[in-house]
mmCIF file as gemmi writes it, N, C-alpha and C atoms, coordinates in Angstrom:
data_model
loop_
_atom_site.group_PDB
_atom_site.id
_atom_site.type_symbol
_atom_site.label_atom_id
_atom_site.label_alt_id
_atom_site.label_comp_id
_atom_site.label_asym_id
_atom_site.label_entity_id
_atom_site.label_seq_id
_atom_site.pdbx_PDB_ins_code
_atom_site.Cartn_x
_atom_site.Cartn_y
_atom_site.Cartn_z
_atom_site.occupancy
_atom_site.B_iso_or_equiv
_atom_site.pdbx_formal_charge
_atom_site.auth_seq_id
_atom_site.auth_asym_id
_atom_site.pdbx_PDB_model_num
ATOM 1 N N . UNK Axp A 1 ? -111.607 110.136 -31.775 1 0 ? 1 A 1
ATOM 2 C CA . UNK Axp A 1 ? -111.613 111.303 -32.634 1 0 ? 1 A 1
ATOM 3 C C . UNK Axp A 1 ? -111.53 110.847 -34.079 1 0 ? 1 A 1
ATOM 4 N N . UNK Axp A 2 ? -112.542 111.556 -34.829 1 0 ? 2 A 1
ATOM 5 C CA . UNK Axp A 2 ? -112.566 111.53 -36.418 1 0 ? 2 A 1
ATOM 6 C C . UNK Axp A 2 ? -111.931 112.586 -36.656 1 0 ? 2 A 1
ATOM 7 N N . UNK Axp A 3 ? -111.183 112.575 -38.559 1 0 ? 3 A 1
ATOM 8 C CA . UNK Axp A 3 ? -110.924 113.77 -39.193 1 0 ? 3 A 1
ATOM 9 C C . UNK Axp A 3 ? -111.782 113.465 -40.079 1 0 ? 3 A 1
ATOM 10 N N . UNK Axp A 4 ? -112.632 114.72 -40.252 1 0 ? 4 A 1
ATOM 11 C CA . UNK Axp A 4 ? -113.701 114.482 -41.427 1 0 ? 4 A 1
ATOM 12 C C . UNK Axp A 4 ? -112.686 115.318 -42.379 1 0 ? 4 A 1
ATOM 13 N N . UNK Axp A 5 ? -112.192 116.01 -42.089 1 0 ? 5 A 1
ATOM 14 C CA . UNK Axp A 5 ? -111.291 116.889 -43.416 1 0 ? 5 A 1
ATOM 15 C C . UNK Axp A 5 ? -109.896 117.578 -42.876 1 0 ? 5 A 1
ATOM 16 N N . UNK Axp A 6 ? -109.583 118.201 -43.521 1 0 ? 6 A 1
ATOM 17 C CA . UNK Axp A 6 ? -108.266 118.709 -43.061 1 0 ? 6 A 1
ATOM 18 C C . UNK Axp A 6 ? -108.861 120.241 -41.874 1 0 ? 6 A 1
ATOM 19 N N . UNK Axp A 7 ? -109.835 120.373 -41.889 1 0 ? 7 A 1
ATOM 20 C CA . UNK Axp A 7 ? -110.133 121.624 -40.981 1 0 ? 7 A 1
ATOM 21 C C . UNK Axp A 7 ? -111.259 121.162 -39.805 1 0 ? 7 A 1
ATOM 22 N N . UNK Axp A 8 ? -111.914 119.711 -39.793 1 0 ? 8 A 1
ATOM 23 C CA . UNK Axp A 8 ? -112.603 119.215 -39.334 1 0 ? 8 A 1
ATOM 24 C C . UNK Axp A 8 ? -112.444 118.394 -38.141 1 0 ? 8 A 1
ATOM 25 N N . UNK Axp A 9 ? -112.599 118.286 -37.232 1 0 ? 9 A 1
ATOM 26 C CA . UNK Axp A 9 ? -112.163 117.088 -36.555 1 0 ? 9 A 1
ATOM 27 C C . UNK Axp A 9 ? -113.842 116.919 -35.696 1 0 ? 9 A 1
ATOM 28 N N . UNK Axp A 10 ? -113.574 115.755 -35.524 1 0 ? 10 A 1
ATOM 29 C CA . UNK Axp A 10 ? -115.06 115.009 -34.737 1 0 ? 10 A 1
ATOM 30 C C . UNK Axp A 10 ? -114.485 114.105 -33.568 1 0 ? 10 A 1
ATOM 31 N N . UNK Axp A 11 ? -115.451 114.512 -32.543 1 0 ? 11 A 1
ATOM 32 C CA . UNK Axp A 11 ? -115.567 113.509 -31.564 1 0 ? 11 A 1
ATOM 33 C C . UNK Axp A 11 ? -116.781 113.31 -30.767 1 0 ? 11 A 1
ATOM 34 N N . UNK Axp A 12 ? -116.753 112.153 -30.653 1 0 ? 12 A 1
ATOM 35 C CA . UNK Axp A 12 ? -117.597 111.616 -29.791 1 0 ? 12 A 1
ATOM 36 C C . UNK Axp A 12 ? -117.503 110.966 -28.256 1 0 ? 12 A 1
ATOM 37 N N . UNK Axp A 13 ? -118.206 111.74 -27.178 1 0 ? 13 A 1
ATOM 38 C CA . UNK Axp A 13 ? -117.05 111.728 -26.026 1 0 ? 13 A 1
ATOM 39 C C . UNK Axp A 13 ? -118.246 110.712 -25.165 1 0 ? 13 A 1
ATOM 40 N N . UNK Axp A 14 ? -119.549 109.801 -25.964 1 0 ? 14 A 1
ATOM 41 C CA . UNK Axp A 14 ? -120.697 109.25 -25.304 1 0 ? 14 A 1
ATOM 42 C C . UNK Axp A 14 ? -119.463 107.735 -25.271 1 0 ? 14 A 1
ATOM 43 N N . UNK Axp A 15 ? -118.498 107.714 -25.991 1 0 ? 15 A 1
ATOM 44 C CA . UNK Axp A 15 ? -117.554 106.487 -25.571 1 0 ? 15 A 1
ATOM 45 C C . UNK Axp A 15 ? -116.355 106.33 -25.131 1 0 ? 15 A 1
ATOM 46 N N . UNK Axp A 16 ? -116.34 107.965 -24.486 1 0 ? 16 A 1
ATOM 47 C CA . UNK Axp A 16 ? -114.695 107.909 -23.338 1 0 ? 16 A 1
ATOM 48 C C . UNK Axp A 16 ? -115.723 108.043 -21.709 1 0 ? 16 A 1
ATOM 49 N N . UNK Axp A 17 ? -114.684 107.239 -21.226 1 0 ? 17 A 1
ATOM 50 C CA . UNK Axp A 17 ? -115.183 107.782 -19.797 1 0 ? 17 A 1
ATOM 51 C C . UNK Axp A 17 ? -115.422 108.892 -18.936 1 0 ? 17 A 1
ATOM 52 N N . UNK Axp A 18 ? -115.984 108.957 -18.593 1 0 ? 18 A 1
ATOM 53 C CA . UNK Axp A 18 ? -117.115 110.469 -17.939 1 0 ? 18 A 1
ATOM 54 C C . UNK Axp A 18 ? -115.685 110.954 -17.232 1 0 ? 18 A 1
ATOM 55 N N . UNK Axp A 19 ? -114.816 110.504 -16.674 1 0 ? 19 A 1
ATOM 56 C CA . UNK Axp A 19 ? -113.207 111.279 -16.167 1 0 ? 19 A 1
ATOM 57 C C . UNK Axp A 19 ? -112.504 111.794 -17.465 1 0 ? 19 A 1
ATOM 58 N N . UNK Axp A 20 ? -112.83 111.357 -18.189 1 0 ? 20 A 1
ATOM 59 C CA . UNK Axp A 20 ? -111.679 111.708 -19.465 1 0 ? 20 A 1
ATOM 60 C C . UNK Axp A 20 ? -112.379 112.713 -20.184 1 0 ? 20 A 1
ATOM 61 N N . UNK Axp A 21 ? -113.421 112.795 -20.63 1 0 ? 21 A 1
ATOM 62 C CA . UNK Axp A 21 ? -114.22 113.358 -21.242 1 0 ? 21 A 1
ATOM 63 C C . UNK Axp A 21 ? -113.527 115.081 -21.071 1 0 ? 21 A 1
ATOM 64 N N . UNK Axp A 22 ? -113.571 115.619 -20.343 1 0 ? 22 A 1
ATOM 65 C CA . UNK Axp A 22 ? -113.544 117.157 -20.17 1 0 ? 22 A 1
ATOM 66 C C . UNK Axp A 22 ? -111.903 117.428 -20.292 1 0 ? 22 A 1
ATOM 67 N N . UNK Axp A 23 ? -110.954 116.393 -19.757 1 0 ? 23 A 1
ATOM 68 C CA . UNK Axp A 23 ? -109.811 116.743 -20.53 1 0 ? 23 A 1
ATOM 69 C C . UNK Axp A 23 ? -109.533 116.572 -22.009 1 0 ? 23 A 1
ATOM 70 N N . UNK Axp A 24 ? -110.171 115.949 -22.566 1 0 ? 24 A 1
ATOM 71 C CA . UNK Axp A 24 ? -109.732 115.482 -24.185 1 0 ? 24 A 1
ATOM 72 C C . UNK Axp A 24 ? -110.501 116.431 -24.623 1 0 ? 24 A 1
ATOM 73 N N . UNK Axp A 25 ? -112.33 116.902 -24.813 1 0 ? 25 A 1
ATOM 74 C CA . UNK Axp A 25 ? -112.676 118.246 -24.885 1 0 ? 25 A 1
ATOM 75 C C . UNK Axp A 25 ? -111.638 119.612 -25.14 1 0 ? 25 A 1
ATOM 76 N N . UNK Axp A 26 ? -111.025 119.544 -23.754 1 0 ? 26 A 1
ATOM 77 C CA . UNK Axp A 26 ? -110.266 121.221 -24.069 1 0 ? 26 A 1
ATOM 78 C C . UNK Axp A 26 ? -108.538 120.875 -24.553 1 0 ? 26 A 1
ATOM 79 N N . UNK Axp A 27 ? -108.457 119.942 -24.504 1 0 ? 27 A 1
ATOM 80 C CA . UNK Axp A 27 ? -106.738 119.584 -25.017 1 0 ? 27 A 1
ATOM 81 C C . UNK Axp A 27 ? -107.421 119.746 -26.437 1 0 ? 27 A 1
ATOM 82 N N . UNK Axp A 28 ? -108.571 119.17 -27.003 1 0 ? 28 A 1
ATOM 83 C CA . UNK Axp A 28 ? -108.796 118.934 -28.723 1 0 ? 28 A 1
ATOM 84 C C . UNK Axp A 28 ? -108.83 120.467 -29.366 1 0 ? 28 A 1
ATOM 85 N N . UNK Axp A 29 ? -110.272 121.65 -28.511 1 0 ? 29 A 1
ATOM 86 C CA . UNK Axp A 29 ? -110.195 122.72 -27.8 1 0 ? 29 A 1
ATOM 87 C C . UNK Axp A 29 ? -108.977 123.881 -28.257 1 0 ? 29 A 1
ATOM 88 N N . UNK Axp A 30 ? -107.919 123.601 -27.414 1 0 ? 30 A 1
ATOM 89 C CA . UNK Axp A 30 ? -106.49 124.103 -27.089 1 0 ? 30 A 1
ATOM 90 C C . UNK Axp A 30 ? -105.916 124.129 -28.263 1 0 ? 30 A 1
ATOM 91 N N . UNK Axp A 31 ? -105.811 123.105 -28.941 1 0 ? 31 A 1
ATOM 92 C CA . UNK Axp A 31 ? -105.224 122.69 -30.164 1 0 ? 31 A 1
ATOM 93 C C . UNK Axp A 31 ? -105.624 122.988 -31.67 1 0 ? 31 A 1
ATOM 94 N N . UNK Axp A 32 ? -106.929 123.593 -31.813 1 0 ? 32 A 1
ATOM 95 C CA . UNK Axp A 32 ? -107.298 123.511 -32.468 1 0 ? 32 A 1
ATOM 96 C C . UNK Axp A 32 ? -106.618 125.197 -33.493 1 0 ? 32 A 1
ATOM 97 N N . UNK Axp A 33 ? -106.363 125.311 -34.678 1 0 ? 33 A 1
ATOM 98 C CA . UNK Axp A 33 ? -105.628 126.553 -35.668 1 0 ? 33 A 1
ATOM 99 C C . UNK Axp A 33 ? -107.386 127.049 -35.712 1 0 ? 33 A 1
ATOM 100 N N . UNK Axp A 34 ? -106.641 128.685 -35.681 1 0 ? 34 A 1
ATOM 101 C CA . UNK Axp A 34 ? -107.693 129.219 -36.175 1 0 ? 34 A 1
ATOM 102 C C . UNK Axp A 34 ? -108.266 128.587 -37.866 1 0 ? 34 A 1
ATOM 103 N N . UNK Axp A 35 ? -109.644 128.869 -37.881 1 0 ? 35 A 1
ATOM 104 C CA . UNK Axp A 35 ? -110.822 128.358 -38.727 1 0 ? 35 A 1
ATOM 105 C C . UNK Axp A 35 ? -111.418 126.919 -38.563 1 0 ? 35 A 1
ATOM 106 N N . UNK Axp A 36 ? -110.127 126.107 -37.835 1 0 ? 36 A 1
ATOM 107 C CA . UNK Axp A 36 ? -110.385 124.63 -37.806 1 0 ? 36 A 1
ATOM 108 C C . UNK Axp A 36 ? -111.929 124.451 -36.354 1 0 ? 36 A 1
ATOM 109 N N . UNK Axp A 37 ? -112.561 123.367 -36.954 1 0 ? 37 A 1
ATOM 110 C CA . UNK Axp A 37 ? -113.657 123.272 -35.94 1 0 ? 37 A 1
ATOM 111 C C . UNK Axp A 37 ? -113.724 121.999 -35.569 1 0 ? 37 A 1
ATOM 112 N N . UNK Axp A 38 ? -114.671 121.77 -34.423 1 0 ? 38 A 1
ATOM 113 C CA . UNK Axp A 38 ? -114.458 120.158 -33.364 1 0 ? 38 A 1
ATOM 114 C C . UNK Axp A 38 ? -115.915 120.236 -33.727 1 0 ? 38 A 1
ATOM 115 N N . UNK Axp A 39 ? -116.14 119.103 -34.135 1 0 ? 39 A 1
ATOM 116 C CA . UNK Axp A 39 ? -117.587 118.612 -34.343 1 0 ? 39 A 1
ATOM 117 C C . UNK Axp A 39 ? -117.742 117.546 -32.995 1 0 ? 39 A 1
ATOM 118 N N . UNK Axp A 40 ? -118.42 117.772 -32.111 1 0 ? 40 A 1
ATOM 119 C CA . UNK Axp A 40 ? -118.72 117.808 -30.199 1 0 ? 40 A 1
ATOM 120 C C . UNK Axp A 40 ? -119.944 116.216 -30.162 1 0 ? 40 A 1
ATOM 121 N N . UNK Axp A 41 ? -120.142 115.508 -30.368 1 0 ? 41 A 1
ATOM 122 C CA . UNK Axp A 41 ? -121.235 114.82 -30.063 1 0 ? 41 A 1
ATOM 123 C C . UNK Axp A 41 ? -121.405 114.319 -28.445 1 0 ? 41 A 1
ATOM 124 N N . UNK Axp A 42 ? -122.22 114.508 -27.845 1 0 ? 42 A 1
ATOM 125 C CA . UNK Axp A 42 ? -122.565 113.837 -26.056 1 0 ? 42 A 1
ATOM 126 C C . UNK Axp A 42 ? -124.187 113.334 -26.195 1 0 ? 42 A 1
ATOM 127 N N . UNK Axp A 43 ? -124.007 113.125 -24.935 1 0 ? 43 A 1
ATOM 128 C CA . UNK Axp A 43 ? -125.737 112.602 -24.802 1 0 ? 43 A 1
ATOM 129 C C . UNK Axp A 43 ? -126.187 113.465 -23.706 1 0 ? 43 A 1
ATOM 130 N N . UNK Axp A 44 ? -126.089 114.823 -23.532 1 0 ? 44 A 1
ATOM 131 C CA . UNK Axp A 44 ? -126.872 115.553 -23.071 1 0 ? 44 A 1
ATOM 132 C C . UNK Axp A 44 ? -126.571 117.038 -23.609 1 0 ? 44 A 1
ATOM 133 N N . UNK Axp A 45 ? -127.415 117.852 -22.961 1 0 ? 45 A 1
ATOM 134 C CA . UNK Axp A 45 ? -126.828 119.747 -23.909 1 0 ? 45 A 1
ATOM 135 C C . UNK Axp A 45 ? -125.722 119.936 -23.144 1 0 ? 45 A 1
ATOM 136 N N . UNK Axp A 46 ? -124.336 120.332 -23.788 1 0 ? 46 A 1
ATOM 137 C CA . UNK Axp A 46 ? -123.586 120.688 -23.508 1 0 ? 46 A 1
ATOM 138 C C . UNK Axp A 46 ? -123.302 122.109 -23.469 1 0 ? 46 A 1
ATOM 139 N N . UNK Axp A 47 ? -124.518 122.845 -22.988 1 0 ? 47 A 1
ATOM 140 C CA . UNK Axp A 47 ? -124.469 123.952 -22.555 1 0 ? 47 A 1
ATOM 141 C C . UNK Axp A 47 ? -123.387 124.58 -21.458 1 0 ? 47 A 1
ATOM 142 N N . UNK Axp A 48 ? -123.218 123.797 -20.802 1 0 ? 48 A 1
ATOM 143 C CA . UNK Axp A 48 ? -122.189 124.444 -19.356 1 0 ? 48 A 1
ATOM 144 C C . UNK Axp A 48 ? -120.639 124.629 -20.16 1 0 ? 48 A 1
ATOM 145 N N . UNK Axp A 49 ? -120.116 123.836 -21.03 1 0 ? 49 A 1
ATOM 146 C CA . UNK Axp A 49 ? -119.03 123.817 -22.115 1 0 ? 49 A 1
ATOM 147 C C . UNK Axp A 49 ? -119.045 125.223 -22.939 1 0 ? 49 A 1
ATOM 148 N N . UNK Axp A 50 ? -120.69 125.303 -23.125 1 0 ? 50 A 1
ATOM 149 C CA . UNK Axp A 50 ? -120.706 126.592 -23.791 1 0 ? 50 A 1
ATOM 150 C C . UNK Axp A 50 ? -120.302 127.983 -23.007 1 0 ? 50 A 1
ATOM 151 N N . UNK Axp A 51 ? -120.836 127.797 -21.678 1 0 ? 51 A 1
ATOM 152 C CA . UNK Axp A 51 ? -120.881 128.912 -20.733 1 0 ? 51 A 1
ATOM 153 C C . UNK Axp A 51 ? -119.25 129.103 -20.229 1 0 ? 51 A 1
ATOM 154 N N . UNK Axp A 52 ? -118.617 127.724 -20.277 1 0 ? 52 A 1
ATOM 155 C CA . UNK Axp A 52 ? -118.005 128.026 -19.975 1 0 ? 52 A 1
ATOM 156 C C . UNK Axp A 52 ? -116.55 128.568 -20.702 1 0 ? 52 A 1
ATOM 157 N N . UNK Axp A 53 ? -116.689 128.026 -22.296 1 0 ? 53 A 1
ATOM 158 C CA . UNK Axp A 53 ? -115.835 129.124 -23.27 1 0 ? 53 A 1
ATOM 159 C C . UNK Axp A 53 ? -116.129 130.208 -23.19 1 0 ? 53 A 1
ATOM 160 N N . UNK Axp A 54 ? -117.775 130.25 -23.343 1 0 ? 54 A 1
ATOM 161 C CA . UNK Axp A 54 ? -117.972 131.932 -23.305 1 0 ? 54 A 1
ATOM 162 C C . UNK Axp A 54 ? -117.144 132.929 -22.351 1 0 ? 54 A 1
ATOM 163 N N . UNK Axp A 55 ? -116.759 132.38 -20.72 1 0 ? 55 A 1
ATOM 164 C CA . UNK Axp A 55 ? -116.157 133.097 -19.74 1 0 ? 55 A 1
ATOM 165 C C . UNK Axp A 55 ? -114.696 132.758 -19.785 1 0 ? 55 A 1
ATOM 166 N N . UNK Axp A 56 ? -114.362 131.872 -20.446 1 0 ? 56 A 1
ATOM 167 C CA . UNK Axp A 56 ? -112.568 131.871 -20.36 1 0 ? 56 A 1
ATOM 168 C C . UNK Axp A 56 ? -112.073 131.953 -21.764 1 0 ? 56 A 1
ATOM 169 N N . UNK Axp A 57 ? -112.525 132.009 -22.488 1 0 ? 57 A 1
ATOM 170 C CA . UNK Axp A 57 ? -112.26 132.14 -23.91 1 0 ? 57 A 1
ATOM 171 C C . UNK Axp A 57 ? -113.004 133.177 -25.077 1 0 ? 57 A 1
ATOM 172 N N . UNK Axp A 58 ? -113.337 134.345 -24.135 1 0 ? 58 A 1
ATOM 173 C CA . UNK Axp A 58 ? -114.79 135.201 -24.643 1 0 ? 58 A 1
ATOM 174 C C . UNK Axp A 58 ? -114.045 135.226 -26.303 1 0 ? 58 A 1
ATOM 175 N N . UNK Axp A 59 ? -114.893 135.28 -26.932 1 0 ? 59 A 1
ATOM 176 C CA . UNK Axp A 59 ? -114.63 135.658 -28.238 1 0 ? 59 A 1
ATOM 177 C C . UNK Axp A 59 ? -113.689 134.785 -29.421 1 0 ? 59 A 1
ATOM 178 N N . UNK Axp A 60 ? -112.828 133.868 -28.818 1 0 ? 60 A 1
ATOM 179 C CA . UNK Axp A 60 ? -112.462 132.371 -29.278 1 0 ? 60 A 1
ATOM 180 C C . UNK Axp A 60 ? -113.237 131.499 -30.05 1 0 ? 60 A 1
ATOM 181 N N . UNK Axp A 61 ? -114.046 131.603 -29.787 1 0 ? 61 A 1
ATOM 182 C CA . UNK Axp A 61 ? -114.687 129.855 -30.517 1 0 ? 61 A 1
ATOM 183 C C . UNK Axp A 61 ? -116.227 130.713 -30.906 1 0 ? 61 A 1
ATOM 184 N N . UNK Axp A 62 ? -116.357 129.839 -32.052 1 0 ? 62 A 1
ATOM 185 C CA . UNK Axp A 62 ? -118.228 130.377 -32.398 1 0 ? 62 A 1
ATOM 186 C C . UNK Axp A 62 ? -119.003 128.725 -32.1 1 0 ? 62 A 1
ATOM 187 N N . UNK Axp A 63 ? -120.006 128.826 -32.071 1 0 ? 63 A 1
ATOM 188 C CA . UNK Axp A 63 ? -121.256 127.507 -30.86 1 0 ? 63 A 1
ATOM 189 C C . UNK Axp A 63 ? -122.101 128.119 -31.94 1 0 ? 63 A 1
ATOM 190 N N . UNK Axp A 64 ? -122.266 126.283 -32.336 1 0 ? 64 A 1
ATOM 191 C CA . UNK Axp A 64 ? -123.828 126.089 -33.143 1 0 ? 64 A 1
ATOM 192 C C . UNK Axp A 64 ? -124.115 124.665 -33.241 1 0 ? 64 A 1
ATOM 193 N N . UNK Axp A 65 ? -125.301 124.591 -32.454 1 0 ? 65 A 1
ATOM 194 C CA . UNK Axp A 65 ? -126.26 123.418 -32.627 1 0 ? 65 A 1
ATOM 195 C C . UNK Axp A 65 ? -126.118 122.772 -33.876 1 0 ? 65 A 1
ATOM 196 N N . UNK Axp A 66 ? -126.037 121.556 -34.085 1 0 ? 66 A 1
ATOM 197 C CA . UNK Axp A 66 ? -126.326 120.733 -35.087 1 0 ? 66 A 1
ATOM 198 C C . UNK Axp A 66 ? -127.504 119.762 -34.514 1 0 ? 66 A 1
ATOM 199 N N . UNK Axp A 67 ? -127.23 118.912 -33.702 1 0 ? 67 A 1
ATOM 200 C CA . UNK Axp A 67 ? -128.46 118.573 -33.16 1 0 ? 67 A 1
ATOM 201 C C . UNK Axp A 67 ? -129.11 118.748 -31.705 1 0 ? 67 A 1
ATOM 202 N N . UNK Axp A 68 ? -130.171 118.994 -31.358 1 0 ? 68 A 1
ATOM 203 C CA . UNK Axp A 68 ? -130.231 119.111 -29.649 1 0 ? 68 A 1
ATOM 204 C C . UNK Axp A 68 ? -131.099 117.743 -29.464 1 0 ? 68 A 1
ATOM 205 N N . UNK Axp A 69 ? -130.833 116.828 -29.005 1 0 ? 69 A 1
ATOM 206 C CA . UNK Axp A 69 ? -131.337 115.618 -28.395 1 0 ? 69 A 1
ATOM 207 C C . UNK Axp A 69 ? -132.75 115.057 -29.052 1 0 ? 69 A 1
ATOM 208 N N . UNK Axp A 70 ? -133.307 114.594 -27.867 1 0 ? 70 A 1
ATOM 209 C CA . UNK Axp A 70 ? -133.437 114.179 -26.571 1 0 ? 70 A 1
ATOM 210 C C . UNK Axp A 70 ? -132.077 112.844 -26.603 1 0 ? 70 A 1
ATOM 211 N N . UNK Axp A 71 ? -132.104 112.24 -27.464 1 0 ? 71 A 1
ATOM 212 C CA . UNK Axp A 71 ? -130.71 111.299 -27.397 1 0 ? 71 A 1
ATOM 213 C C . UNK Axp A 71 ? -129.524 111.55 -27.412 1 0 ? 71 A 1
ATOM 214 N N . UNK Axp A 72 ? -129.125 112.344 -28.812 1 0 ? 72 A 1
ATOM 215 C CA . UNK Axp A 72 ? -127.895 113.081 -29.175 1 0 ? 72 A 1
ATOM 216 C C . UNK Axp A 72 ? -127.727 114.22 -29.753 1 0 ? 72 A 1
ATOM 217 N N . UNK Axp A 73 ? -126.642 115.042 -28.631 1 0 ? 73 A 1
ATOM 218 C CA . UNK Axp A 73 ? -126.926 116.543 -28.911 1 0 ? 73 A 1
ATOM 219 C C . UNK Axp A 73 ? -125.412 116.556 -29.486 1 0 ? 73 A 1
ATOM 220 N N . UNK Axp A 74 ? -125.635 117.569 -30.945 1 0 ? 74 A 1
ATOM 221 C CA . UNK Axp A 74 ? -124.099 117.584 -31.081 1 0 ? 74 A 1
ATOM 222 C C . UNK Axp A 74 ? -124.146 119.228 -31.54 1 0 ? 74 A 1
ATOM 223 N N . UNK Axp A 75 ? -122.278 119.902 -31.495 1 0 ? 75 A 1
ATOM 224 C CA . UNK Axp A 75 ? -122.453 121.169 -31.33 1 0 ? 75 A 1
ATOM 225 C C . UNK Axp A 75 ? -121.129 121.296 -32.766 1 0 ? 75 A 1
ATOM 226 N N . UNK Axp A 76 ? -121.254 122.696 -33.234 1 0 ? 76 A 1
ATOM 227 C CA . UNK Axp A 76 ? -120.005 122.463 -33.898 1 0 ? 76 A 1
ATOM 228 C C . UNK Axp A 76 ? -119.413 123.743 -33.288 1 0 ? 76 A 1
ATOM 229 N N . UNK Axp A 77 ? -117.842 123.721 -32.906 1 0 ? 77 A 1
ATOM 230 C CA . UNK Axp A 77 ? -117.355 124.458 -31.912 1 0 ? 77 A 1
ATOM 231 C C . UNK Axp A 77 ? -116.105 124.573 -32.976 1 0 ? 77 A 1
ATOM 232 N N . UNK Axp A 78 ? -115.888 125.977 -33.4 1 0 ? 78 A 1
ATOM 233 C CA . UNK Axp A 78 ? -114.793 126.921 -34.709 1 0 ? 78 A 1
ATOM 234 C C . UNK Axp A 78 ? -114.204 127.784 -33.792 1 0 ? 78 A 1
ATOM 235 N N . UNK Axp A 79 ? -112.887 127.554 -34.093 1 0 ? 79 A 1
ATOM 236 C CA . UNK Axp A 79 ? -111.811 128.593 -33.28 1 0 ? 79 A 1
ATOM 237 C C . UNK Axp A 79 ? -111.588 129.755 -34.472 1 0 ? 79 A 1
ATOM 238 N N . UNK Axp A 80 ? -112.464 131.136 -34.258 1 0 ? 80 A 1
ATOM 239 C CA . UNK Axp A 80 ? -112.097 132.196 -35.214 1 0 ? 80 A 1
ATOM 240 C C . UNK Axp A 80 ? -110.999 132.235 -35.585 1 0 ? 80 A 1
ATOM 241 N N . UNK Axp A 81 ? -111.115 132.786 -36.359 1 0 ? 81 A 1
ATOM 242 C CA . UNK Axp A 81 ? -109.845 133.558 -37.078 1 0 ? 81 A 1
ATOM 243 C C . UNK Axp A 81 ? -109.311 134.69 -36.13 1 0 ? 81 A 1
ATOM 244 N N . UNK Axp A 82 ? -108.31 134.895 -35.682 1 0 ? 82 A 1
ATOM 245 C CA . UNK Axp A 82 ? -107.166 135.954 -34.902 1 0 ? 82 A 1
ATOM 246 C C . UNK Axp A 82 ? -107.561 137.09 -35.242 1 0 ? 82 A 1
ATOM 247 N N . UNK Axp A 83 ? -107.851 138.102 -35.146 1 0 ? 83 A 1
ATOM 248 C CA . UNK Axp A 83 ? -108.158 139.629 -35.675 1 0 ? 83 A 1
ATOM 249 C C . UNK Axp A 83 ? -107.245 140.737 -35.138 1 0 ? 83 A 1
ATOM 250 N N . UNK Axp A 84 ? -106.518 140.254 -34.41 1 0 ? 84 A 1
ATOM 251 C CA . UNK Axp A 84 ? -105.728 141.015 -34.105 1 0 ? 84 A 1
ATOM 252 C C . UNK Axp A 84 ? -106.274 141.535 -32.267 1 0 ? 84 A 1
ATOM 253 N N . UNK Axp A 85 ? -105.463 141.813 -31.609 1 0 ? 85 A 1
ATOM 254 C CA . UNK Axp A 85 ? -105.509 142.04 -29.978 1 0 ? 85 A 1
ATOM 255 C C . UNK Axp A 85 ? -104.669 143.111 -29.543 1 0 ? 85 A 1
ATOM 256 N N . UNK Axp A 86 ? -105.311 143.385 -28.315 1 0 ? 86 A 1
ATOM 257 C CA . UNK Axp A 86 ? -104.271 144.528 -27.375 1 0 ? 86 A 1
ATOM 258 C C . UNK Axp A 86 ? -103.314 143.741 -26.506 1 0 ? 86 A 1
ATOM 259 N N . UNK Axp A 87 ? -103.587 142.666 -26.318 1 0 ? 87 A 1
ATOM 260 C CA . UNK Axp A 87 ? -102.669 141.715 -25.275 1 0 ? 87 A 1
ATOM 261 C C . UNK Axp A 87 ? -101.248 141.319 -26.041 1 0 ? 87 A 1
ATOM 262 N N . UNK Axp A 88 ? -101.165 140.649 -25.727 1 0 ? 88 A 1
ATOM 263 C CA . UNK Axp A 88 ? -99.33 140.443 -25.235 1 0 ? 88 A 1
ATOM 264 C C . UNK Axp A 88 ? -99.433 138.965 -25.644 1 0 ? 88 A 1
ATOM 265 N N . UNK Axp A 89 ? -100.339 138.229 -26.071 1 0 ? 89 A 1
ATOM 266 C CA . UNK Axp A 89 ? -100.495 136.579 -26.481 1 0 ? 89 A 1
ATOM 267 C C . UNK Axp A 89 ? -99.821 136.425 -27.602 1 0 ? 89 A 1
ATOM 268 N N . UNK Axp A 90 ? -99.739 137.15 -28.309 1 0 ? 90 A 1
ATOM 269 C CA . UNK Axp A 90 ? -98.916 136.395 -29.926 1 0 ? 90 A 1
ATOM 270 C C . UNK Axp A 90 ? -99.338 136.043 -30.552 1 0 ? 90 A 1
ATOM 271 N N . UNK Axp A 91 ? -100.996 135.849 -30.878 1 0 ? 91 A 1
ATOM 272 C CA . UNK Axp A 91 ? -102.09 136.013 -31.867 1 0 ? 91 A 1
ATOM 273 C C . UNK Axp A 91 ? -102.558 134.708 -32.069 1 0 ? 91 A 1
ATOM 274 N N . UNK Axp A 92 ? -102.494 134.002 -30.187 1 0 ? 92 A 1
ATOM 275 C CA . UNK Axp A 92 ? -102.889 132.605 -30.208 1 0 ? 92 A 1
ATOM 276 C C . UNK Axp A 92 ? -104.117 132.107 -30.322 1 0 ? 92 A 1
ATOM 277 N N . UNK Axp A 93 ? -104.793 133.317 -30.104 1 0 ? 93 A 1
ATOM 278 C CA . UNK Axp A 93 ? -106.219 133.192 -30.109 1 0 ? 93 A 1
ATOM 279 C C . UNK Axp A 93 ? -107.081 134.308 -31.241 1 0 ? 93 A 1
């Protein structure tokens, strides 16, 4: 993991092992303050990552291409800003 800035963080997961990879993803993910974003680099579309915030995290994180392959696809993945909720979370998301 890089910090490109104080709201930035980068990783590149084409040099952790294919077991580690999807836990360090959502622990980085998990952790992240609203506005702060994970700059994502892999070597394939990490579409299923996408599909799958979209269904456990609807409305959490905003997804945008920076590059799509054929070598290296990278995504930049921003935990919104809190807007306020009907739930009972404490404005973690």
């Amino acid at each position: 993991m890089t910090v490109v800035d104080d709201h930035i963080l980068k990783l590149d997961v084409r040099e952790i092992p294919r077991v580690e990879r999807h836990p360090r993803i959502f622990g980085m993910l998990n952790s992240l303050l609203p506005d702060y974003q994970l700059i994502l680099t892999v070597d394939h579309d990490p579409v299923p990552l996408y599909y799958h915030l979209e269904m456990h995290y609807d409305g959490v994180f905003g997804w945008e291409y920076l590059s799509r392959g054929p070598e290296i696809w990278e995504v930049r993945i921003r935990r919104k800003k809190h807007e306020g909720c009907n739930c009972n979370c404490g404005g973690g998301h």
